[in-house]
N, C-alpha and C positions, 0 to 999 in steps of 0.2 A: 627177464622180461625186457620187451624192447622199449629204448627211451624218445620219447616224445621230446624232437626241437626245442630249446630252450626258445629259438626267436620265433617261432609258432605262439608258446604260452606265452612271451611277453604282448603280443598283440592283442591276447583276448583279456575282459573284466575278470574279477576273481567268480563269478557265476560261471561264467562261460569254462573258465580253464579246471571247475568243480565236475563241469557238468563233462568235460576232455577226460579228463584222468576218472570219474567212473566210467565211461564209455570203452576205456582205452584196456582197464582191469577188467572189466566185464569180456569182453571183447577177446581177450588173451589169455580165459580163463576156458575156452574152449579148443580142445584140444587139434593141434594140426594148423591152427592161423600162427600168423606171424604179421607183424608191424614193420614197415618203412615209411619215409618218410619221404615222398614223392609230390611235386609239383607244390612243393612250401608244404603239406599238410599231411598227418597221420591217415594211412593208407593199410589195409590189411587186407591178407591172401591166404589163400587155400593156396591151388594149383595157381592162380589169375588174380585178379583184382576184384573183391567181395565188396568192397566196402571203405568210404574214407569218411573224415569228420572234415566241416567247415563251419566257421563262423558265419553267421549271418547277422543281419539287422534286429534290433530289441533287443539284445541281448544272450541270443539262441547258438543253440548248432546244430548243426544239419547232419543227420547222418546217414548218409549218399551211398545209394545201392548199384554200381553198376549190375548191368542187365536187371534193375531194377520195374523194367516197362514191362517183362513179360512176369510179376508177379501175380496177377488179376485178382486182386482181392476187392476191390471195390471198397478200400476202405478212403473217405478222406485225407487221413492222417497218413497217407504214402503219396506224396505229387508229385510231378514229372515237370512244373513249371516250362514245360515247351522243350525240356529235352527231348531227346530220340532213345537215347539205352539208360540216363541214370534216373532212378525216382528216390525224391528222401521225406527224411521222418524228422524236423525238426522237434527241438525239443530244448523248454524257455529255462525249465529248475528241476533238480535233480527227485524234486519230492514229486513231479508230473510224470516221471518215466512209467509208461505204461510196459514192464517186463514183459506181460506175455503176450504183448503185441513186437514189442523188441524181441524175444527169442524166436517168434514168428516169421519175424523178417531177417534174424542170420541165418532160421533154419533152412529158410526158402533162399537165399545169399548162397549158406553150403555145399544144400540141392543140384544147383544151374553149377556152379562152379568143379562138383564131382564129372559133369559132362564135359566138363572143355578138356580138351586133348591136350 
């Protein structure tokens, strides 16, 4: 399993680095991804860039979907905050994780990313 920055986790609350490391097992418990560690922050791939974690304000982290604009779900809980390709899914405590909204969004993640060449 690949390792998560030590100086990433020391940056986040013990919320936030709970809420990392099930995101990061979740995440690499599907088979065919793989984790680096790009632009300071845990990044994961198919073929391309699916998907990274950030911290955010309150307490949260964001879990950022490149080519995340062409999901159209119309759901709230996916924002684009004024980007152009990433939309993410914050998320405050690990007991809020809505799974089958999360497995929705790597499957549609895995989806776009079996296309790119």
């Amino acid at each position: 399993m690949s390792h998560i920055s030590d100086t990433f986790i020391r940056r986040l609350s013990e919320n936030q680095a709970e809420i990392v490391d099930f995101l990061h097992e979740y995440i690499l418990g599907i088979p065919n991804l793989r984790q680096n560690m790009n632009w300071g922050v845990p990044c994961y791939y198919g073929k391309a860039l699916i998907c990274y974690q950030n911290a955010v304000k309150n307490d949260g982290i964001e879990l950022n979907f490149f080519r995340g604009h062409l999901f159209e779900l119309g759901d709230s809980r996916l924002v684009s905050k004024g980007r152009k390709l990433v939309a993410g899914y914050t998320i405050y405590s690990c007991d809020d994780i809505d799974h089958e909204f999360l497995q929705l969004l790597l499957d549609l993640g895995i989806e776009l990313d079996k296309e790119h060449k």
